[in-house]
C-alpha positions as CSV (number, residue, x, y, z in Angstrom):
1,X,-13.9,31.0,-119.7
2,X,-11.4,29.3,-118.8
3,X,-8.3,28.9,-121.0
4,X,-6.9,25.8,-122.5
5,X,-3.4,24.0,-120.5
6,X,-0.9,21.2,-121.5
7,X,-0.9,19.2,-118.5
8,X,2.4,16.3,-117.9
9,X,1.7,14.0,-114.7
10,X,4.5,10.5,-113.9
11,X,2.6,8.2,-111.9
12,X,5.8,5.8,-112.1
13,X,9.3,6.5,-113.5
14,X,10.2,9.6,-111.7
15,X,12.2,9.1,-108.8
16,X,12.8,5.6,-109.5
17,X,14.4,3.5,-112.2
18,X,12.3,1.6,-113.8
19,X,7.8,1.2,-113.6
20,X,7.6,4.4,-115.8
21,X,4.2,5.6,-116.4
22,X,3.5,8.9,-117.8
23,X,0.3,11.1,-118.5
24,X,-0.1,14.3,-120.5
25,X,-3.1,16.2,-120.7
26,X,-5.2,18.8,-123.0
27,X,-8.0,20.9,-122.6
28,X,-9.6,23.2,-120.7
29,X,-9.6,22.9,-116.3
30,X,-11.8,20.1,-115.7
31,X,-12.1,19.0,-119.1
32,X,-8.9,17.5,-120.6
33,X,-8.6,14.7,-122.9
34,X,-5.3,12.6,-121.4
35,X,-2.9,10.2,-123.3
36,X,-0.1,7.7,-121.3
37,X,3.3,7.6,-122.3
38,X,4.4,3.8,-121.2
39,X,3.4,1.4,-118.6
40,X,6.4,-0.7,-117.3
41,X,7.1,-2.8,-113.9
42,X,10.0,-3.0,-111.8
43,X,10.8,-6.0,-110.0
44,X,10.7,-6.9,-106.3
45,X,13.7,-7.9,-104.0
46,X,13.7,-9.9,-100.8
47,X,11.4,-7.6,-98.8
48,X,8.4,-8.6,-100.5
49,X,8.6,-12.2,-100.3
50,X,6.1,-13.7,-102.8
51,X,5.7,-10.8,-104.9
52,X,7.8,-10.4,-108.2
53,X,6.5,-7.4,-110.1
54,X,5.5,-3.8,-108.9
55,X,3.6,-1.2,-110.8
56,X,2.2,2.5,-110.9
57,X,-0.7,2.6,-109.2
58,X,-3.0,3.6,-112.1
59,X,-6.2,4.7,-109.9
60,X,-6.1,8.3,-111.2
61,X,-6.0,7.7,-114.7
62,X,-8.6,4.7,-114.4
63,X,-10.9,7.3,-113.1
64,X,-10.4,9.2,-116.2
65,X,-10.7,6.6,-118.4
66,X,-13.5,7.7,-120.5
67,X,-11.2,10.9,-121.5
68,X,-8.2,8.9,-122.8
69,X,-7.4,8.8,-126.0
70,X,-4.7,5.5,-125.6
71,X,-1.8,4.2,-124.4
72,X,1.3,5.4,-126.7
73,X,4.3,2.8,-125.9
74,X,8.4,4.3,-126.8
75,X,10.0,0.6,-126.8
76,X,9.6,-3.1,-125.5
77,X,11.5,-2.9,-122.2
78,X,9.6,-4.6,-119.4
79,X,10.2,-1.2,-117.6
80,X,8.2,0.7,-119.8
81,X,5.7,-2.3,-121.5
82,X,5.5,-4.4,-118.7
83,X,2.6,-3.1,-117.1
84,X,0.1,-2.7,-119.8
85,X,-1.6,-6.5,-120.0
86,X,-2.0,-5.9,-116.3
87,X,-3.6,-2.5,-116.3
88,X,-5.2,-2.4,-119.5
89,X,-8.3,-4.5,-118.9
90,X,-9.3,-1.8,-116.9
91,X,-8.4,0.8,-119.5
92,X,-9.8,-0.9,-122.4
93,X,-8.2,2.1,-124.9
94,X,-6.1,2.0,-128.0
95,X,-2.6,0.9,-127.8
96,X,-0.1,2.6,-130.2
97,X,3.4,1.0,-130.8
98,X,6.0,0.2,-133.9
99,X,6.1,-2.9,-135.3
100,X,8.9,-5.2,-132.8
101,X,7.4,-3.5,-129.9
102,X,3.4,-4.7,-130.9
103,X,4.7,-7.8,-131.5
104,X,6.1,-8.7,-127.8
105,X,2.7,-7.1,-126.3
106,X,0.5,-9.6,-128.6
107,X,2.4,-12.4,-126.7
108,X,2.2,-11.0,-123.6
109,X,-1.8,-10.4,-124.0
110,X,-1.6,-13.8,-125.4
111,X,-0.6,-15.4,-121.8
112,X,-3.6,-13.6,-120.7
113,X,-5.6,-15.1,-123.1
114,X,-6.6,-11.1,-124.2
115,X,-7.1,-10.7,-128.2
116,X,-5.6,-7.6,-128.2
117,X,-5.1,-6.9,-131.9
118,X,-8.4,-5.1,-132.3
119,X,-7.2,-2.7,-130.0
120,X,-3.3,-2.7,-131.0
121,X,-2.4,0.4,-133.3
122,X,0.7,-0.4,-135.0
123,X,2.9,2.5,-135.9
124,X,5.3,2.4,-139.0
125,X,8.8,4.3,-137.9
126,X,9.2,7.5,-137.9
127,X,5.6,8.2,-138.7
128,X,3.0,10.4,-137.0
129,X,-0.9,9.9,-135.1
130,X,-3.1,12.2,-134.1
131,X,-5.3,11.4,-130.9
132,X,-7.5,14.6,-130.3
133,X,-5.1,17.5,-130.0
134,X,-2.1,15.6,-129.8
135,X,0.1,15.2,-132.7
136,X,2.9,12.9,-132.3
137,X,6.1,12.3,-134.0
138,X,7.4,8.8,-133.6
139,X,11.2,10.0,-133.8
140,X,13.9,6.8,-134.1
141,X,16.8,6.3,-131.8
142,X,19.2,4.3,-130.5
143,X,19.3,2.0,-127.2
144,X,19.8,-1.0,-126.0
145,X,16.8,-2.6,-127.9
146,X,15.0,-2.6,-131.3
147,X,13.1,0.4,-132.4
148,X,13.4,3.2,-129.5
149,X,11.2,6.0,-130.3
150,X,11.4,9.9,-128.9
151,X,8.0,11.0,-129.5
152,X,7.5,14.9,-130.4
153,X,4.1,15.4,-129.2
154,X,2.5,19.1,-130.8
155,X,-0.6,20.0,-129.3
156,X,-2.4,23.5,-130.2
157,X,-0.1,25.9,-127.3
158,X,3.2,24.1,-128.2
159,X,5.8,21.3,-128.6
160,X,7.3,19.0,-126.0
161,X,9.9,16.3,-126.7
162,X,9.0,13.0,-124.5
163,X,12.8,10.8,-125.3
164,X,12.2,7.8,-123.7
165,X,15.2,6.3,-123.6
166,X,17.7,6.8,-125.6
167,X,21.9,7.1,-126.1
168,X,24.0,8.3,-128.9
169,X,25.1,5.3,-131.3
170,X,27.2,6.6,-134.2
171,X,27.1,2.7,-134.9
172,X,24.5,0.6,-133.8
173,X,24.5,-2.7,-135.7
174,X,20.6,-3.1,-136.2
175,X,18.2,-0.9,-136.8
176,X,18.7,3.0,-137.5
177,X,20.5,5.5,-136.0
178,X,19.4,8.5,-133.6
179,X,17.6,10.6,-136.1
180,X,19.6,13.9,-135.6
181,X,18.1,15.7,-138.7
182,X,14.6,15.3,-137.5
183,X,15.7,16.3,-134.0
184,X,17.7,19.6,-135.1
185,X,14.3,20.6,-137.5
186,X,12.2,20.0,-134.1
187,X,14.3,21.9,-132.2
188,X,14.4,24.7,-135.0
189,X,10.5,25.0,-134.2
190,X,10.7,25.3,-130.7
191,X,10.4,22.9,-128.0
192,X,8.8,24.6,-124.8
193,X,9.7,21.4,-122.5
194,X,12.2,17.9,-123.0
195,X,10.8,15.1,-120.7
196,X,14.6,13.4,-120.5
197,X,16.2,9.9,-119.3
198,X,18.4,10.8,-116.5
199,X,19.8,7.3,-115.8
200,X,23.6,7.7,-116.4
201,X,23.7,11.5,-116.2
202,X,26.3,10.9,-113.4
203,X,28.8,9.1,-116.2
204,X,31.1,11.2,-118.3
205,X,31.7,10.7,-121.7
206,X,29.5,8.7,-124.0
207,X,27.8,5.7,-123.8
208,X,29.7,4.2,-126.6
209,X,28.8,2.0,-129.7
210,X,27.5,-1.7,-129.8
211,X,30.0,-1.8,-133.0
212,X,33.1,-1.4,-130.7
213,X,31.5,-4.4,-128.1
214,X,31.7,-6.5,-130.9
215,X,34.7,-5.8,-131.8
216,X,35.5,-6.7,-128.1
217,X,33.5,-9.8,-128.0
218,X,35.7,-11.3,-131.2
219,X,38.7,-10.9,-129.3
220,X,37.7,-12.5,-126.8
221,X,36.7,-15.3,-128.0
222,X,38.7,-16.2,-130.1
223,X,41.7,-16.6,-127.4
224,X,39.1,-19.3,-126.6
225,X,39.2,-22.9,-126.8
226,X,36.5,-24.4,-124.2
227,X,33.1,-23.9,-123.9
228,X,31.8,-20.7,-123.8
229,X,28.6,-19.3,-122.7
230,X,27.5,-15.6,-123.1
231,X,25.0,-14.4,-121.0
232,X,22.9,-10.8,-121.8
233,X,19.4,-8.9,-121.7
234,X,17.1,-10.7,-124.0
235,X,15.9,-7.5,-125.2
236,X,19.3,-6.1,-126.9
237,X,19.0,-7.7,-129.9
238,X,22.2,-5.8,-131.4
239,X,23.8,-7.7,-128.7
240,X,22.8,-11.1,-129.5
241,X,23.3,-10.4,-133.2
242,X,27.3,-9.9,-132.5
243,X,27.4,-13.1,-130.5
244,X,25.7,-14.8,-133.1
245,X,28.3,-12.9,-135.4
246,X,31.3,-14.0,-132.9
247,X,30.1,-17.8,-133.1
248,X,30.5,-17.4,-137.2
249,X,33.8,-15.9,-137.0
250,X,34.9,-18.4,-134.2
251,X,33.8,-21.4,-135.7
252,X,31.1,-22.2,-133.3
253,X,27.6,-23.4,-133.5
254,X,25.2,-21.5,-131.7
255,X,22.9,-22.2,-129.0
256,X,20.3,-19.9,-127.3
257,X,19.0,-20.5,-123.6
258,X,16.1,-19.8,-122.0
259,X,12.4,-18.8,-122.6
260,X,12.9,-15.1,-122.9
261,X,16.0,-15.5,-125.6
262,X,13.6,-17.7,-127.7
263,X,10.9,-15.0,-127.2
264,X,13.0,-11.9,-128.8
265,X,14.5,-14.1,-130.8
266,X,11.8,-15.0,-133.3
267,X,10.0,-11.5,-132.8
268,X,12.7,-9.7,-134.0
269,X,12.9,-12.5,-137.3
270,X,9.3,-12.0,-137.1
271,X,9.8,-8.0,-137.7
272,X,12.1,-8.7,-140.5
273,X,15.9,-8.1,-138.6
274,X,18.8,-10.8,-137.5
275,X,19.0,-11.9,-141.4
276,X,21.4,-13.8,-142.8
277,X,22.7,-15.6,-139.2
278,X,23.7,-18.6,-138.9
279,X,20.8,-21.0,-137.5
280,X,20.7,-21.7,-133.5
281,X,20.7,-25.4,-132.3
282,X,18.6,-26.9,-129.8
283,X,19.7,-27.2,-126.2
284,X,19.0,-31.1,-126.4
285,X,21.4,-30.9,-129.7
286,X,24.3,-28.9,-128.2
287,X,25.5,-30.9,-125.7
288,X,26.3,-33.0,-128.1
289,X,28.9,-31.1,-129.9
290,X,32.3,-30.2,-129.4
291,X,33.1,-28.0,-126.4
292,X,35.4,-25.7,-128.8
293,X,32.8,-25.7,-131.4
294,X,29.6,-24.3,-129.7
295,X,28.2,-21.1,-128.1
296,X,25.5,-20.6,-125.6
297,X,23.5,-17.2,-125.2
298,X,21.4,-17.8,-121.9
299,X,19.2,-15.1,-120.1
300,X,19.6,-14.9,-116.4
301,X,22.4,-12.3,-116.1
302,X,21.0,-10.9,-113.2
303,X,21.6,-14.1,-111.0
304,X,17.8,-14.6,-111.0
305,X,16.8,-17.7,-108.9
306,X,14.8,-19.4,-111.9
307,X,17.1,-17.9,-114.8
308,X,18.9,-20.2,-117.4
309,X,22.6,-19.3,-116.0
310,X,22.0,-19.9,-112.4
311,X,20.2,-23.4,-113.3
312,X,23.0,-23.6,-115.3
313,X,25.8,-22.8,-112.6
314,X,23.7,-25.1,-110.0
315,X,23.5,-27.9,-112.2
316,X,20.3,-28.3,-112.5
317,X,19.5,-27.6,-116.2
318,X,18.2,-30.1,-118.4
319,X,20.4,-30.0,-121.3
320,X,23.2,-27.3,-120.9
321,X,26.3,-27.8,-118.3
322,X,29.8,-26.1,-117.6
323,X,33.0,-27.7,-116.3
324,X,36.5,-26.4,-115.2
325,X,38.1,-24.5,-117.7
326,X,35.2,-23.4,-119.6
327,X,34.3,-19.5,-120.0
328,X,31.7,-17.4,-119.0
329,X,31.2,-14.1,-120.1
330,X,28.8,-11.6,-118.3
331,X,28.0,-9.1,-121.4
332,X,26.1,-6.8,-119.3
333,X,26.1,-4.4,-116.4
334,X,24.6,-5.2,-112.6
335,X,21.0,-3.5,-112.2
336,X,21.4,-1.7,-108.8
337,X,19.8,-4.2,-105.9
338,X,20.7,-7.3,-108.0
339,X,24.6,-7.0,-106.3
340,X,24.0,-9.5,-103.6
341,X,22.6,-12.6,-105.8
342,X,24.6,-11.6,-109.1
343,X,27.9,-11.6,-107.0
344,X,27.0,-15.3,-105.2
345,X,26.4,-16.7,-108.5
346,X,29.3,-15.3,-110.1
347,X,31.4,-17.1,-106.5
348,X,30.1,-20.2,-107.4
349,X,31.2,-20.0,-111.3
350,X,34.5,-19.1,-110.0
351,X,34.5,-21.9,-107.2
352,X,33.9,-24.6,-109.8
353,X,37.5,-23.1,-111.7
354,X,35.2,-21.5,-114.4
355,X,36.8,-18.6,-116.3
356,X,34.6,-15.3,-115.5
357,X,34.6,-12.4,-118.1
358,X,32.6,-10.0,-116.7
359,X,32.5,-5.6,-117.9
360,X,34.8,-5.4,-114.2
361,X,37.5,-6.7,-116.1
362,X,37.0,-6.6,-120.0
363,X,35.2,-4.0,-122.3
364,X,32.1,-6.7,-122.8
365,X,28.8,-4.2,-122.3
366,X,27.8,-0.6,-123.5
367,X,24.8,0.9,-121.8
368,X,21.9,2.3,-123.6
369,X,21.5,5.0,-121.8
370,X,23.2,8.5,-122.5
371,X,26.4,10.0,-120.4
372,X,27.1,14.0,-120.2
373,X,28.0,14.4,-123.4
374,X,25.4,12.3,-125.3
375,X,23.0,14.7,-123.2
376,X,25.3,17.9,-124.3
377,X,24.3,17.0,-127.9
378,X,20.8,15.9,-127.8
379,X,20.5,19.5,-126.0
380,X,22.5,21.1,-128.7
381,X,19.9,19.9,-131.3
382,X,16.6,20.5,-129.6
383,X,17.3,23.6,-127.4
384,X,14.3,23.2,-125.0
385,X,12.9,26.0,-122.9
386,X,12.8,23.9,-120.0
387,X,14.0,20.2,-119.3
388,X,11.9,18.0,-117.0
389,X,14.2,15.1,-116.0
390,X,12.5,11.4,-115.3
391,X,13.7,7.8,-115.7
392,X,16.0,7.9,-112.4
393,X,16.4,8.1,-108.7
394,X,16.1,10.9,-106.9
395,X,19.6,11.7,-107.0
396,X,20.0,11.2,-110.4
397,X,17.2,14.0,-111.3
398,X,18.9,16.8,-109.1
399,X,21.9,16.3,-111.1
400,X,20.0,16.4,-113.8
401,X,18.5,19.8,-112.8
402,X,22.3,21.2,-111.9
403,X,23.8,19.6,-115.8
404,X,20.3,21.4,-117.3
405,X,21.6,24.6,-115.6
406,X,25.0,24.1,-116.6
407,X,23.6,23.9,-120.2
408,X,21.9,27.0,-119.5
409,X,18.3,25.8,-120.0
410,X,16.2,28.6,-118.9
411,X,14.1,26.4,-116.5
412,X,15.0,22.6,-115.5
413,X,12.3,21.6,-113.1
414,X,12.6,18.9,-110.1
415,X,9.6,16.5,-109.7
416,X,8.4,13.1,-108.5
417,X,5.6,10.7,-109.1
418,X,2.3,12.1,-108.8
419,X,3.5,15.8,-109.6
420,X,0.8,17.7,-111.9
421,X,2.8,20.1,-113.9
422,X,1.6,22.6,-116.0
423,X,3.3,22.9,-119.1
424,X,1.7,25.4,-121.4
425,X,0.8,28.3,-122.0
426,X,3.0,29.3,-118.7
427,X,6.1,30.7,-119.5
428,X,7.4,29.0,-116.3
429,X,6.6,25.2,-116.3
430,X,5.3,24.7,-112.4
431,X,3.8,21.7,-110.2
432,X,0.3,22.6,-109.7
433,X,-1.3,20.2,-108.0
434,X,-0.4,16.4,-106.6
435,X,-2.3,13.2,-108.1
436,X,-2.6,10.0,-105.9
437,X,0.6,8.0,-106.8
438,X,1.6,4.8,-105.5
439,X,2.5,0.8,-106.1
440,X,0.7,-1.7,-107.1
441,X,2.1,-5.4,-106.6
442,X,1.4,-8.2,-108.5
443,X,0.6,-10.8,-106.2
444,X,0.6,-14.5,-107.3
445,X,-1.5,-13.2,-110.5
446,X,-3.6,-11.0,-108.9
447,X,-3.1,-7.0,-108.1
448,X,-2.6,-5.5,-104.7
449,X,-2.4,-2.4,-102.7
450,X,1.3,-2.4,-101.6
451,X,-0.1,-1.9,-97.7
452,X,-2.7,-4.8,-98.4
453,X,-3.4,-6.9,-95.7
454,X,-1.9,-10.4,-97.6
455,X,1.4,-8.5,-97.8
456,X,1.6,-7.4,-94.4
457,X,0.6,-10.8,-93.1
458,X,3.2,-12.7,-95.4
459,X,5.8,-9.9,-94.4
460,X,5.1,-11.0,-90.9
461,X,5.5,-14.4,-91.7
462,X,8.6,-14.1,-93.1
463,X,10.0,-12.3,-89.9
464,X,8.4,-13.8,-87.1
465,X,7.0,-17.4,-88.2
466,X,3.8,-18.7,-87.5
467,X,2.0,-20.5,-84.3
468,X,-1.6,-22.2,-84.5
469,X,-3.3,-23.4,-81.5
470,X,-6.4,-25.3,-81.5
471,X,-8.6,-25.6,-78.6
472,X,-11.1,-28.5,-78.1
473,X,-14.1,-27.6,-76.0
474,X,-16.1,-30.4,-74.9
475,X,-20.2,-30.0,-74.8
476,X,-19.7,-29.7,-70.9
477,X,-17.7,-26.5,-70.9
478,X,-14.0,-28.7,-70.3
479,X,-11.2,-28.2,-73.1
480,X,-8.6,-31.3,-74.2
481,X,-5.3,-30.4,-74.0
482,X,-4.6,-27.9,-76.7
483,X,-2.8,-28.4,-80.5
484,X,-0.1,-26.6,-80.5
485,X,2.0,-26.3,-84.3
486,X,4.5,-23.8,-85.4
487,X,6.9,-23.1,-88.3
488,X,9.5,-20.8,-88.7
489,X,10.0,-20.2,-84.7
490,X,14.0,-20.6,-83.7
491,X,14.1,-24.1,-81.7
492,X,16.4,-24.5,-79.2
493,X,16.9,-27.1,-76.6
494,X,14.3,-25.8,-74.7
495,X,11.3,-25.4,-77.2
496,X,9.6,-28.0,-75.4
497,X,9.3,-26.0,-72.5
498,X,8.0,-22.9,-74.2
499,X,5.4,-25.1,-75.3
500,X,4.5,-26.5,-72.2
501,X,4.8,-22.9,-70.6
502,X,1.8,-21.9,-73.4
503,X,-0.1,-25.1,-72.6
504,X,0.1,-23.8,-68.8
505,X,-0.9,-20.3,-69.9
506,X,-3.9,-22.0,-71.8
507,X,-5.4,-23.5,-68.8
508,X,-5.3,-20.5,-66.4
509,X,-6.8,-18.0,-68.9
510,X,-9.7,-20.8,-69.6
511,X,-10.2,-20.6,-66.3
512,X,-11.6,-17.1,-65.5
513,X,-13.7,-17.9,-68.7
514,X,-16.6,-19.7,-69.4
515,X,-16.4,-21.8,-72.1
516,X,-19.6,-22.9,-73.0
517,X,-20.7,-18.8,-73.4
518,X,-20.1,-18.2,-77.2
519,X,-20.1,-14.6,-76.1
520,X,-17.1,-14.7,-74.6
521,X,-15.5,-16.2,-77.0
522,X,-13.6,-13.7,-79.0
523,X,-12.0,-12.3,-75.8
524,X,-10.5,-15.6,-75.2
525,X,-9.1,-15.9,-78.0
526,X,-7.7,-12.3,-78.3
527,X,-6.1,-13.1,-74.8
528,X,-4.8,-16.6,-75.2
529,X,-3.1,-14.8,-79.1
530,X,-1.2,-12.2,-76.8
531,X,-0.2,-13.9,-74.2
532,X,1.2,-16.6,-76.3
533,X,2.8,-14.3,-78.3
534,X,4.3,-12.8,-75.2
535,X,6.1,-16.1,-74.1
536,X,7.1,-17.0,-77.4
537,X,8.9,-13.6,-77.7
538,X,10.5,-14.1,-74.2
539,X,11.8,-17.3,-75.3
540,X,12.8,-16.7,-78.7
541,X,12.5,-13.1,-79.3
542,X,10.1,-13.6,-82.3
543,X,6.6,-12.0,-81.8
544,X,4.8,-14.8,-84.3
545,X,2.0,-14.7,-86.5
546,X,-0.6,-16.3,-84.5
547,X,-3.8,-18.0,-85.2
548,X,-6.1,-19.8,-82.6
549,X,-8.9,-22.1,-83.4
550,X,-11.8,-23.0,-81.2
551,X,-13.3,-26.6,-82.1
552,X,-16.7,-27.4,-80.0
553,X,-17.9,-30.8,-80.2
C-alpha cells in the first residue's frame, strides 16, 4: 500500500513576481485530493502588443478538477485574485475568502456576468475550514491592503505555513496587526515547511509603518498651497485613508479619480472600514473649488496609457486638470518593467513646471512586503523545518535560500513553476516530479496559448508590417495588373519602385504558371509571398507579413 504524501506544486508565482498560483496536495500516489492557494495575473509590456493580462497556465489542475476541494484566496491583489473569473468557469469549485477580498471578486464575476455567490465561501478573520484533510488557519497580517491572511494549513502528516504576503507593521492604520501570538503558538507545534514572500529579501531593515507615511504625507502637504494631486495603488486602502486624513488636517476637500479608486473605495465602506472620513466630491464638482482647498487621489501611478494621471498629465481628462505650480506626489514605488513609461510621464509633469514628490526624493511610500529583518522575526516565531521561498524572481529566491541558511533553517529548498515537491512525511522536502507550467494570455477577452498562432502573427505585425496583394485572373487565364497595399513598411523616396519591382516579379512568376489550373494554385501563391517578401526586405529590410489573394472572375 502505498503511503499517504503532502504534495506543494506553483504553477505561477515562483520565479516571477506576480501571477501566483499555488497547489497543494493530499493522499495517497495517484489519489490526492488538491486545493489552490491564489490565482493572480501579471500584466504585459510592449512585447506582446494587444495583450494586457498573463496568467498560470492552469491545464494541470483543470485535469484534476474533479479532486479539488476549492480555490482558497490570501488577499485582493490582482496578483494573486486576478485570475480566478478567468480560470474558474472551468473549475467550477468553491471559492474561500474574508470578507473585503469576496467582495472585489463578486464585482469582478459581475463583469462577467457569473453569479458567483453560490459558490463564494466567505471566511470570518482569523477563523478556520476544513476541505478534506486540510485544516486551515486563516492567520491576519499586515500588507499593503485590507485583510492579508497567512494560512496554516494541518493536514494528517503535519503543518505547513503558506504567508502570502505579508510585512511587519507595528502600526498599520486599518485593520489588525500581524498576529504574532498565533504565529509563536504555531510555531510552538511545529511547522515542517514555510511557503515565504521573497520580494524584498534583498532590502535591509524593515519595511516600515504606514503610520510614519502619514506622518510624512502631513508635512508635506501642508507646506502646500496649490493644487495637489496624490496618486497611489487602489488597493492600499491604509494609504488612501491618510490622504483622506491629510485633506482633513489641510483643509482640503477630497476628490478621488478613476474607476479602480471608486471600486476599493466603496468595498472597503461596504466591509465596514474608512469610517468617520470626510465625504469625497465628484470630479465634475472639484474643479470648481479652490485650488488650495482640494485634493485629488487618482490611480494610474504606474504611467499606464489609459490611467487617470496620465489622462490627467496629457490633458485629456474630462473634469480634473493641473497647471504650473501645482503638486504631484507619487506615493508609491516603480513596479520593475514600468521604468520606461513611469519616467516619460513623470518628464512631462515636470516639463509643464509641475512640482514632483516622488519616494526618490521624500519618504512618501512604505512597501508591504518584508525586508531581512521582518523575515528574521517571522522566522523567530514559527521556526520551520524547511523554508520554500516563492513570490519573486529568480534571483530573489537564491537569496532567499542563502538568508534561510544564514537563519539556520535545516533545509531551504530552490524551486520554480511547475516543481512537484514532496513535503511530507520526508524528512527532506525534495522536487519529485515536473507538472506542465506555462502562460496563458488574455487576448482581447479570450484566453490563449502564449505561442498561439494570433500572437505570433500580431508579433510579426508589429515588427515587420503587413503587405496584401490581390491578383485578378480573368476566365481566359490573363491576370489585371495586381493590388498591391501595405501598412507599416518604411517608405522612402523610392517605395514606388519596390512596388513596381513586385508588380514586375508578379508577371514573370505568372508566367511559368498556368492560371486557369486551380491545381497550381497554391504554389503560386507560396512563390509570389516569398519572393515579394524577398524584395521588400532588400529594399527596406523588413521581411512583412504577407497575404495574397487570388480573385477569378
Amino acid at each position: 500500500m502505498s503511503k499517504e504524501e503532502l504534495l506543494f506544486c506553483p504553477l505561477g508565482g515562483s520565479g516571477e513576481i506576480g501571477a501566483n498560483m499555488n497547489l497543494y496536495a493530499y493522499g495517497k500516489e495517484n489519489n490526492h485530493k488538491w486545493i489552490i492557494v491564489d490565482m493572480g495575473v501579471s500584466f504585459a509590456d510592449d512585447s506582446i502588443p494587444g495583450v494586457d493580462l498573463i496568467m498560470p497556465d492552469p491545464g494541470f489542475i483543470i485535469d484534476k478538477k474533479d479532486d479539488l476541494l476549492g480555490i482558497v484566496l490570501t488577499h485582493a491583489h490582482e496578483d494573486h485574485i486576478g485570475a480566478v473569473a478567468h480560470i474558474w468557469p472551468k473549475l467550477k469549485c468553491k471559492i474561500y475568502a474574508t470578507p473585503f477580498t469576496a467582495t472585489l471578486l463578486i464585482e469582478k464575476f459581475k463583469e462577467k456576468k457569473i453569479d458567483i455567490v453560490s459558490h463564494l465561501k466567505i471566511v470570518a478573520l482569523n477563523s478556520k475550514i476544513k476541505l478534506g484533510n486540510f485544516e486551515i488557519d486563516f492567520v491576519t497580517l499586515t500588507h499593503s491592503i485590507l485583510e492579508p491572511n497567512g494560512l496554516c494549513i494541518k493536514t494528517p502528516l503535519g503543518t505547513i505555513l503558506h504567508t502570502g504576503d505579508w510585512k511587519i507593521d507595528p502600526n498599520p492604520l486599518i485593520g489588525g496587526k500581524i498576529d504574532e501570538a498565533k504565529l509563536k503558538k504555531i510555531g510552538d507545534n511545529g511547522v515542517s515547511a514555510m511557503i515565504c514572500d521573497s520580494t524584498n529579501i534583498f532590502s535591509p531593515g524593515r519595511a516600515g509603518s504606514e503610520s510614519d507615511v502619514r506622518d510624512s504625507l502631513l508635512r508635506i502637504m501642508e507646506l502646500k498651497t496649490n493644487r495637489l494631486l496624490v496618486t497611489s495603488f487602489a488597493s492600499n486602502v491604509a494609504r488612501m485613508e491618510s490622504i483622506f486624513y491629510c485633506a482633513k488636517k489641510t483643509g482640503r476637500n477630497i476628490c478621488l479619480v478613476g474607476r479602480s479608486m471608486q471600486r476599493i473605495y466603496k468595498a472597503a465602506k461596504k466591509c465596514g472600514y474608512l469610517k468617520g472620513l470626510i465625504n469625497p466630491v465628484e470630479p465634475r464638482e472639484a474643479k470648481k473649488i479652490e485650488k488650495n482647498k482640494i485634493l485629488y487621489l487618482a490611480t494610474g501611478s504606474q504611467g499606464e496609457p489609459m490611467g487617470a494621471m496620465t489622462r490627467i498629465v496629457n490633458g485629456v481628462h474630462p473634469e480634473v486638470f493641473l497647471e504650473s505650480g501645482d503638486c504631484v506626489i507619487f506615493s508609491s514605488k516603480i513596479i520593475p518593467g514600468n521604468e520606461k513609461k513611469l519616467y516619460q510621464l513623470q518628464n512631462l509633469i515636470v516639463k509643464n513646471k509641475i512640482e514632483i514628490i516622488t519616494e526618490e526624493n521624500a519618504f512618501v511610500h512604505v512597501s508591504g512586503h518584508p525586508n531581512r529583518d521582518d523575515l528574521k522575526d517571522m522566522y523567530k516565531w514559527v521556526k520551520p523545518k524547511c523554508v520554500i521561498p516563492v513570490h519573486g524572481e529568480h534571483r530573489h529566491m537564491v537569496e532567499h535560500v542563502s538568508f534561510a541558511k544564514e537563519m539556520q533553517v535545516p533545509k531551504a529548498l530552490l524551486i520554480e513553476n511547475g516543481d512537484i515537491i514532496k513535503i511530507l512525511p520526508n524528512e527532506n522536502p525534495a522536487i519529485i516530479d515536473k507538472a506542465p507550467s506555462g502562460r496563458v494570455y488574455l487576448d482581447g477577452n479570450v484566453n490563449v496559448e502564449s505561442d498561439s498562432q494570433s500572437i505570433k502573427e500580431r508579433k510579426n505585425l508589429s515588427l515587420n508590417g503587413y503587405l496584401e496583394i490581390t491578383l485578378i485572373v480573368s476566365n481566359n487565364g490573363k491576370i489585371k495588373k495586381p493590388i498591391i497595399s501595405f501598412k507599416g513598411i518604411p517608405e522612402n523616396n523610392e517605395h514606388e519602385h519596390f512596388i513596381f519591382d513586385i508588380e514586375d516579379e508578379i508577371f514573370n512568376i505568372c508566367r511559368t504558371f498556368s492560371l486557369d489550373s486551380k491545381n497550381q494554385q497554391n504554389n503560386l501563391i507560396e512563390t509570389i509571398k516569398q519572393n515579394c517578401r524577398r524584395i521588400v526586405r532588400e529594399k527596406t529590410g523588413k521581411k512583412p507579413f504577407t497575404n495574397i489573394n487570388i480573385a477569378r472572375i
